[in-house]
VEXPAKOL-446249 format. One record per residue (C-alpha): x, y, z. Coordinates in nm, 3 decimals. Layout:
! VEXPAKOL-446249
((X Y Z));
...
***
This chain:
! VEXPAKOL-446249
((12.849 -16.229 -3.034));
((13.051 -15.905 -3.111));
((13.157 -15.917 -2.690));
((13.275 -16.292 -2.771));
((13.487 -16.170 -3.099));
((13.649 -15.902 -2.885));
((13.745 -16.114 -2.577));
((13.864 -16.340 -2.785));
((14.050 -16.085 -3.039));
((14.190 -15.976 -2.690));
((14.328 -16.316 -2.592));
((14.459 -16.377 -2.947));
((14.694 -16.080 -2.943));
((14.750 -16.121 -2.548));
((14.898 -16.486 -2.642));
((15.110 -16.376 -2.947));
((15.296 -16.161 -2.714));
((15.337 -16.355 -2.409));
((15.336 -16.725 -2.582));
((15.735 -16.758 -2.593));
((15.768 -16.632 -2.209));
((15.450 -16.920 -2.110));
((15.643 -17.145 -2.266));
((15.993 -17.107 -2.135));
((15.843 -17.088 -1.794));
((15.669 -17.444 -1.827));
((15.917 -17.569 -1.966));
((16.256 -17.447 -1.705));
((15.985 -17.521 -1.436));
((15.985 -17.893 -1.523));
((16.373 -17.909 -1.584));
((16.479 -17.773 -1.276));
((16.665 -18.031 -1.052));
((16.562 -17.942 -0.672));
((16.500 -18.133 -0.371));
((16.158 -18.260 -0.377));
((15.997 -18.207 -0.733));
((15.965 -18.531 -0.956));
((16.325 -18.509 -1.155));
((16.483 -18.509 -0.879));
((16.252 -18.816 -0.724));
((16.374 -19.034 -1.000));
((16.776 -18.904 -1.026));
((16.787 -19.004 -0.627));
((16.599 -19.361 -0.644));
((16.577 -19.585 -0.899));
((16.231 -19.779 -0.853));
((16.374 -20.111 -1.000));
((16.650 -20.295 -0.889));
((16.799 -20.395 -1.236));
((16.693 -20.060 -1.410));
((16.968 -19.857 -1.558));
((16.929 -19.530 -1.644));
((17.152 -19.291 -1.922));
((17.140 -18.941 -1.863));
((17.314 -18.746 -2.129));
((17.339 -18.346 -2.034));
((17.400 -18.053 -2.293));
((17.577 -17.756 -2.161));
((17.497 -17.416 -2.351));
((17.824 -17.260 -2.417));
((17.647 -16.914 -2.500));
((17.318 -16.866 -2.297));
((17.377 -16.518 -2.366));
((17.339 -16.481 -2.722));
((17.146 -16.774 -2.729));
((16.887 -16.567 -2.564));
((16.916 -16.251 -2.847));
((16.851 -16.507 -3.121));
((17.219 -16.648 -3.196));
((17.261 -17.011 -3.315));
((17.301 -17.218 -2.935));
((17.627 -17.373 -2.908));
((17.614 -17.659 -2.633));
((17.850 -17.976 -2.537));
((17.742 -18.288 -2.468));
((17.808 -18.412 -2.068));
((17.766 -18.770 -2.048));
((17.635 -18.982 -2.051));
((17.607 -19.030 -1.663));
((17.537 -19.410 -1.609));
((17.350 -19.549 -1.293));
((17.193 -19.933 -1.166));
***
């Protein structure tokens, strides 16, 4: 029991530390636009003829300070229409 607390006191303090970094690496791992990986399956073809699909895109004006904690500035690109 007191081996089970302290792995999992471990983990606990492991995760507050490295949750934000997990996270952002998910997450710009699923957004990224490349040959091959499934965004980029469904930007190329659209699996129904009639479909239409919106894409809206936000452009961060200050990635930078964004990243220390500032308030994120972006612009909206879009939207990007396609049959």
């Amino acid at each position: 029991m007191v081996i089970s607390t302290g792995i999992l006191s471990c983990l606990t303090v492991l995760l507050y530390f490295y949750f934000n970094t997990l996270v952002e690496t998910a997450v710009r791992g699923e957004l990224v636009l490349k040959e091959g990986n499934d965004l980029w399956k469904q930007w190329i073809k659209v699996p129904i003829g009639f479909a239409k699909y919106k894409y809206t895109f936000f452009e961060v004006l200050n990635p930078n300070e964004a990243l220390r904690g500032a308030k994120v500035s972006v612009r909206e690109r879009g939207p990007y229409c396609f049959k």
